[in-house]
Chimera marker file (.cmm) of the C-alpha trace (Angstrom):
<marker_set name="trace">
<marker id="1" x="134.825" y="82.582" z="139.124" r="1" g="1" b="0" radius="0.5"/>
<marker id="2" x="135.243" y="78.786" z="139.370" r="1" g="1" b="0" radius="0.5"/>
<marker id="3" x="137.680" y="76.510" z="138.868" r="1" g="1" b="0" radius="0.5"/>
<marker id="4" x="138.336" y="75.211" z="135.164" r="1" g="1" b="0" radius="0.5"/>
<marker id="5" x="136.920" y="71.632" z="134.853" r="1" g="1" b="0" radius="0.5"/>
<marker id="6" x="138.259" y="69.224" z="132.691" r="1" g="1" b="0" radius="0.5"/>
<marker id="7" x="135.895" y="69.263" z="129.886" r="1" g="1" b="0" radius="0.5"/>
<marker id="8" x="137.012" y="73.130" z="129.626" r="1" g="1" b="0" radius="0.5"/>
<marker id="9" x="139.779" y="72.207" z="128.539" r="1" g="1" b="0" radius="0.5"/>
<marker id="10" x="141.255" y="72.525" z="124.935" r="1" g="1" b="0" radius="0.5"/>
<marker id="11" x="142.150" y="68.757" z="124.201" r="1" g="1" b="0" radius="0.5"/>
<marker id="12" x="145.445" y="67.653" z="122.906" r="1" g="1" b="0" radius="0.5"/>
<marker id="13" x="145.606" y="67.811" z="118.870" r="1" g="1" b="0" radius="0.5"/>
<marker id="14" x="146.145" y="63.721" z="118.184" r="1" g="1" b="0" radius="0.5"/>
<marker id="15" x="147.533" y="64.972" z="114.292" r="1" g="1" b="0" radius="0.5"/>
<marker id="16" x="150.643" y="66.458" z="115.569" r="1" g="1" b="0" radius="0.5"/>
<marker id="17" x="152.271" y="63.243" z="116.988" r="1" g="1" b="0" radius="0.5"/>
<marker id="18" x="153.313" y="60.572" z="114.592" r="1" g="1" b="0" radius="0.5"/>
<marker id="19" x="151.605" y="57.994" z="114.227" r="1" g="1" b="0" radius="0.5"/>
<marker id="20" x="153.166" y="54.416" z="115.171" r="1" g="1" b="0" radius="0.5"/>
<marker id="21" x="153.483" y="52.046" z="111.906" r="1" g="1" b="0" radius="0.5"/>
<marker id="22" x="153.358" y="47.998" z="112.610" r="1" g="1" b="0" radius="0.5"/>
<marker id="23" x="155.186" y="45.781" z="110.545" r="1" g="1" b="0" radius="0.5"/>
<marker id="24" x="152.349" y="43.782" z="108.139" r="1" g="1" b="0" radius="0.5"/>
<marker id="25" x="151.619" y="40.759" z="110.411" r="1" g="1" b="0" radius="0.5"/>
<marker id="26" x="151.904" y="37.505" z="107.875" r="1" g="1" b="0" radius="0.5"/>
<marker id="27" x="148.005" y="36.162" z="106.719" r="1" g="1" b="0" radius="0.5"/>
<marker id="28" x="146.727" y="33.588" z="109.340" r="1" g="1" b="0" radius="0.5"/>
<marker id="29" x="146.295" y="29.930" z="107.898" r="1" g="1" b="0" radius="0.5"/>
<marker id="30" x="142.238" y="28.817" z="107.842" r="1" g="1" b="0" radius="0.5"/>
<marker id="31" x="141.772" y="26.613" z="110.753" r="1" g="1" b="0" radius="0.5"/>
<marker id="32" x="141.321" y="23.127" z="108.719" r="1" g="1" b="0" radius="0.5"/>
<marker id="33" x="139.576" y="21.654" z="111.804" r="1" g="1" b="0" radius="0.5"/>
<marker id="34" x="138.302" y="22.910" z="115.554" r="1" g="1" b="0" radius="0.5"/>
<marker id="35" x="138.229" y="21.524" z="119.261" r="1" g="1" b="0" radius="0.5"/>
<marker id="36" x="134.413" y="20.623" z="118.812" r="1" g="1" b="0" radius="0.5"/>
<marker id="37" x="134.800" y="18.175" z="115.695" r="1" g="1" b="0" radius="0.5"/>
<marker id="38" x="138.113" y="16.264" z="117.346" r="1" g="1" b="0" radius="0.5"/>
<marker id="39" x="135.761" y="15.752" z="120.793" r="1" g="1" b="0" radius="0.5"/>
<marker id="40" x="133.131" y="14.706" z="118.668" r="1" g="1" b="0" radius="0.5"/>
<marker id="41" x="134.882" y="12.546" z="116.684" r="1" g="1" b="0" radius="0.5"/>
<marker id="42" x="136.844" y="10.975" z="120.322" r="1" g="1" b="0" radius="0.5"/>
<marker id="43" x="133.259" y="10.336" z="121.707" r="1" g="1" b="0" radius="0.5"/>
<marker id="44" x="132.467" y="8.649" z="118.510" r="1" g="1" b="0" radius="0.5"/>
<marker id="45" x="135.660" y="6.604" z="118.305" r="1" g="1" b="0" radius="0.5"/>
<marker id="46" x="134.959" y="6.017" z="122.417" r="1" g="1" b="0" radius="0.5"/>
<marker id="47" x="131.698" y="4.284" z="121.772" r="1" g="1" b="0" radius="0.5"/>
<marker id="48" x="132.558" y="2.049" z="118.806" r="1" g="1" b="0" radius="0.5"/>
<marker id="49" x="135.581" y="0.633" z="120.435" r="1" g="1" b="0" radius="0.5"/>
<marker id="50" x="138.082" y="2.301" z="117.942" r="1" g="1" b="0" radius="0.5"/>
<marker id="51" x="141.541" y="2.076" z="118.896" r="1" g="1" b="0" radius="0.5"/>
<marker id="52" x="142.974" y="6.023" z="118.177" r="1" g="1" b="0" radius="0.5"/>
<marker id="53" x="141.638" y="8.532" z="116.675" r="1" g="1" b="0" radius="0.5"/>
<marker id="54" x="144.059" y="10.769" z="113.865" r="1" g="1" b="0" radius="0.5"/>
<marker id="55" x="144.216" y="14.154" z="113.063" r="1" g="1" b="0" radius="0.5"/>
<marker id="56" x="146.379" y="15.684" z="110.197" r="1" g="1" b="0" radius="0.5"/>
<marker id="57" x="146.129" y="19.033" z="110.739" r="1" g="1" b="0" radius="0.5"/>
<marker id="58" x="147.528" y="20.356" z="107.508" r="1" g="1" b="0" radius="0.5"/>
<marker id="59" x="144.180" y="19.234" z="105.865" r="1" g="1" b="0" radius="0.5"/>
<marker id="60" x="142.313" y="19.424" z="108.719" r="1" g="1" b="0" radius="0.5"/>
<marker id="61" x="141.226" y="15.079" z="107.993" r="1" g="1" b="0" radius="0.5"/>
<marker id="62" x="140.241" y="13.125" z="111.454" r="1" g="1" b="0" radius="0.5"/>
<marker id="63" x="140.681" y="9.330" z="111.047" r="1" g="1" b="0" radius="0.5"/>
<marker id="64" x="139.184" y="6.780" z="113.596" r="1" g="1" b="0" radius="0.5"/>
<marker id="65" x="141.423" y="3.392" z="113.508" r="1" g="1" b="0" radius="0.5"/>
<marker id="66" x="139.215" y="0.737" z="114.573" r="1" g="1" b="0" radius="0.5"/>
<marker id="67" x="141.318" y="-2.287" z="115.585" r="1" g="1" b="0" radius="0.5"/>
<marker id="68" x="141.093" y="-5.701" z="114.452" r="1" g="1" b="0" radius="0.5"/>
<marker id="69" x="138.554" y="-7.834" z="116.807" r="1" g="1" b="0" radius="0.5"/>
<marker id="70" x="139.968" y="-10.491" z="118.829" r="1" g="1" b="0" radius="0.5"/>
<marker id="71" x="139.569" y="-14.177" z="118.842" r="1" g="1" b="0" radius="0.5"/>
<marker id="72" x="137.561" y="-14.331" z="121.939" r="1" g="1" b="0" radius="0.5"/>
<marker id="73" x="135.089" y="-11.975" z="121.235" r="1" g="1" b="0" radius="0.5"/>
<marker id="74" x="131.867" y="-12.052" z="123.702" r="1" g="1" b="0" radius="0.5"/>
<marker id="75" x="129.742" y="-10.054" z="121.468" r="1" g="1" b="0" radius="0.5"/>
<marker id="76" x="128.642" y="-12.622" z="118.721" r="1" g="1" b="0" radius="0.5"/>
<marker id="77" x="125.539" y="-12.750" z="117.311" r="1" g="1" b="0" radius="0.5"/>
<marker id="78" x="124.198" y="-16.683" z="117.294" r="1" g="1" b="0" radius="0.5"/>
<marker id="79" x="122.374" y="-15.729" z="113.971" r="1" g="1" b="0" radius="0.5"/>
<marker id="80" x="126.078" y="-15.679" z="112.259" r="1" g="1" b="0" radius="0.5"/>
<marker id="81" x="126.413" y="-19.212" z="112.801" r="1" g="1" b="0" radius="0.5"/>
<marker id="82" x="122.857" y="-20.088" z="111.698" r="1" g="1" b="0" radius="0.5"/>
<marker id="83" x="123.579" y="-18.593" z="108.279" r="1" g="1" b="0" radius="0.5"/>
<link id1="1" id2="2" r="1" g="1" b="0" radius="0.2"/>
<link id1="2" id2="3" r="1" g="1" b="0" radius="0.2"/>
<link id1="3" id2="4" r="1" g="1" b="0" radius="0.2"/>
<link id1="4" id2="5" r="1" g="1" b="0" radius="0.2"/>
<link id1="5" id2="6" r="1" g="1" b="0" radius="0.2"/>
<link id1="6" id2="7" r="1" g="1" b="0" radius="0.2"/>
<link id1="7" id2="8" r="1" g="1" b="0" radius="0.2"/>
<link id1="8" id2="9" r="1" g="1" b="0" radius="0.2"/>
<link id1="9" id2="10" r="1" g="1" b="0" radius="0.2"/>
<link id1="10" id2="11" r="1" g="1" b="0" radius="0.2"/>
<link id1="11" id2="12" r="1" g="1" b="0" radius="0.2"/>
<link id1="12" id2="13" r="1" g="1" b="0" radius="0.2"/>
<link id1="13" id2="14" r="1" g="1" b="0" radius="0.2"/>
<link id1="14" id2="15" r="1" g="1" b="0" radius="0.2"/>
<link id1="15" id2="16" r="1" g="1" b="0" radius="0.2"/>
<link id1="16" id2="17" r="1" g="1" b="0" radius="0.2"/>
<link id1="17" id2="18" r="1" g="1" b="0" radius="0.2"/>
<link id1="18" id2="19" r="1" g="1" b="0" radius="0.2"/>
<link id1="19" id2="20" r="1" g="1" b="0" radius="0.2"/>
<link id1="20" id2="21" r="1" g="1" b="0" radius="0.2"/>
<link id1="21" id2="22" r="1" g="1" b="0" radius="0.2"/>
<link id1="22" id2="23" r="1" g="1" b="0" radius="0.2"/>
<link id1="23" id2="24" r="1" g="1" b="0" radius="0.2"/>
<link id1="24" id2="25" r="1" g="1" b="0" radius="0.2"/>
<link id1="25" id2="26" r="1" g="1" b="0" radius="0.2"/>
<link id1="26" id2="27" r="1" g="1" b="0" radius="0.2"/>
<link id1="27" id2="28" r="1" g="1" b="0" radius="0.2"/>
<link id1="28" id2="29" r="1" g="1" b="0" radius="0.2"/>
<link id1="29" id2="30" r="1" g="1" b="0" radius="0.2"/>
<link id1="30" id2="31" r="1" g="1" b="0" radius="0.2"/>
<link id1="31" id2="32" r="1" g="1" b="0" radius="0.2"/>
<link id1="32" id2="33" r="1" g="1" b="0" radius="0.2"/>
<link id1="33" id2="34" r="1" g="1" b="0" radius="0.2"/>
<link id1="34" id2="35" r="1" g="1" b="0" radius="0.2"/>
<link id1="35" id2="36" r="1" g="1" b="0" radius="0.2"/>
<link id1="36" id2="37" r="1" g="1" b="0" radius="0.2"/>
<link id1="37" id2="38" r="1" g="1" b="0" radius="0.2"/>
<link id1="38" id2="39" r="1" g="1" b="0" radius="0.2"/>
<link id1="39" id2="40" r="1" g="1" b="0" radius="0.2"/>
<link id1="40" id2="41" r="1" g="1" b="0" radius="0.2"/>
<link id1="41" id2="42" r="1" g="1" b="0" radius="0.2"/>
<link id1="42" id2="43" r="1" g="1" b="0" radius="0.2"/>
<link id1="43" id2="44" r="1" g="1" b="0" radius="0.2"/>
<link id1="44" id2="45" r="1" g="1" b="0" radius="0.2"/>
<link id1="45" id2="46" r="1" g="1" b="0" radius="0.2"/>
<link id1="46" id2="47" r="1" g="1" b="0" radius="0.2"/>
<link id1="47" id2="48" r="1" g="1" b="0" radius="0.2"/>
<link id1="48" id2="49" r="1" g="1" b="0" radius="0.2"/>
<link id1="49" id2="50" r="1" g="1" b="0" radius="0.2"/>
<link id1="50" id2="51" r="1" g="1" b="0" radius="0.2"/>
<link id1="51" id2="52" r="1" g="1" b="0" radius="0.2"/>
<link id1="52" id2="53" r="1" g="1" b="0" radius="0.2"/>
<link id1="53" id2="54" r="1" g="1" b="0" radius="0.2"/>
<link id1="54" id2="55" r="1" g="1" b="0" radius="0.2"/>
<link id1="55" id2="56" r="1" g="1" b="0" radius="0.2"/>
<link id1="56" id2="57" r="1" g="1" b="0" radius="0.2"/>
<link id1="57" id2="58" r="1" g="1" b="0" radius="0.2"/>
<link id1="58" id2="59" r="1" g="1" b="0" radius="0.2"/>
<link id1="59" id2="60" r="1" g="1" b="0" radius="0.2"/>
<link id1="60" id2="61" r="1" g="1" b="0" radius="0.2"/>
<link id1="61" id2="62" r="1" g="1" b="0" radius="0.2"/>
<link id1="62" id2="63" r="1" g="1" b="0" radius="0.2"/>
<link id1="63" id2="64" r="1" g="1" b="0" radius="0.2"/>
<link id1="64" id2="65" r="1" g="1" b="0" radius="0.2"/>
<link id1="65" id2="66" r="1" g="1" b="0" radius="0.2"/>
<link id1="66" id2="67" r="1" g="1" b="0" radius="0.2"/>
<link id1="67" id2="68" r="1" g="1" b="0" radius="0.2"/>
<link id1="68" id2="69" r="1" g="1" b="0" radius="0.2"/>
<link id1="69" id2="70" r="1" g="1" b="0" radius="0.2"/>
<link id1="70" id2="71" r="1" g="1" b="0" radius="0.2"/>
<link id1="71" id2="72" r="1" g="1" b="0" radius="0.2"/>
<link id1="72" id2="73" r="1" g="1" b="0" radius="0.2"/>
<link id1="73" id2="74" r="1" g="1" b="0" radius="0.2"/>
<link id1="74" id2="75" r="1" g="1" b="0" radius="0.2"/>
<link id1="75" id2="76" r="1" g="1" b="0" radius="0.2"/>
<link id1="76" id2="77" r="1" g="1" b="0" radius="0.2"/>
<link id1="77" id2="78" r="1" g="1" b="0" radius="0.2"/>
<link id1="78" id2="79" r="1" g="1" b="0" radius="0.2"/>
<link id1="79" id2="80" r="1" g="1" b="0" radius="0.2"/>
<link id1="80" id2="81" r="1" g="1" b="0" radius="0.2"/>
<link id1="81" id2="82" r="1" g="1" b="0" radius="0.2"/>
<link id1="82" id2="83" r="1" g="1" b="0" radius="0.2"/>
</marker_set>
């Protein structure tokens, strides 16, 4: 006769112990905004020259501050001062 293998034997009944009870873990709040809108909005804020970019995370709002332009600004267009 051979040896008794595992699957020949009985398995434990799982009902008999107790089961383990968790306290109720509180409802997660809804993610208002992720990691892939805040980068987007950076890049965007990156290449318009803002100067800082806001998050409020409560309602999940990004804000781009663009600052004011300064006197000696090389970027003019000459067709400003035709008009």
């Amino acid at each position: 006769m051979s040896a008794p293998t595992p699957a020949d034997k009985p398995k434990p009944d799982k009902s008999d112990k107790p089961k383990k009870s968790r306290p109720p873990s509180p409802p997660r709040r809804k993610n208002r905004f992720n990691e892939r809108e805040f980068a987007r909005a950076g890049r965007a804020a990156k290449a318009i020259g803002a100067e800082r970019v806001e998050v409020d995370p409560a309602t999940g709002k990004i804000s781009i501050i663009i600052g004011k332009p300064g006197k000696d600004a090389t970027d003019r267009n000459p067709w400003d001062e035709v008009l």
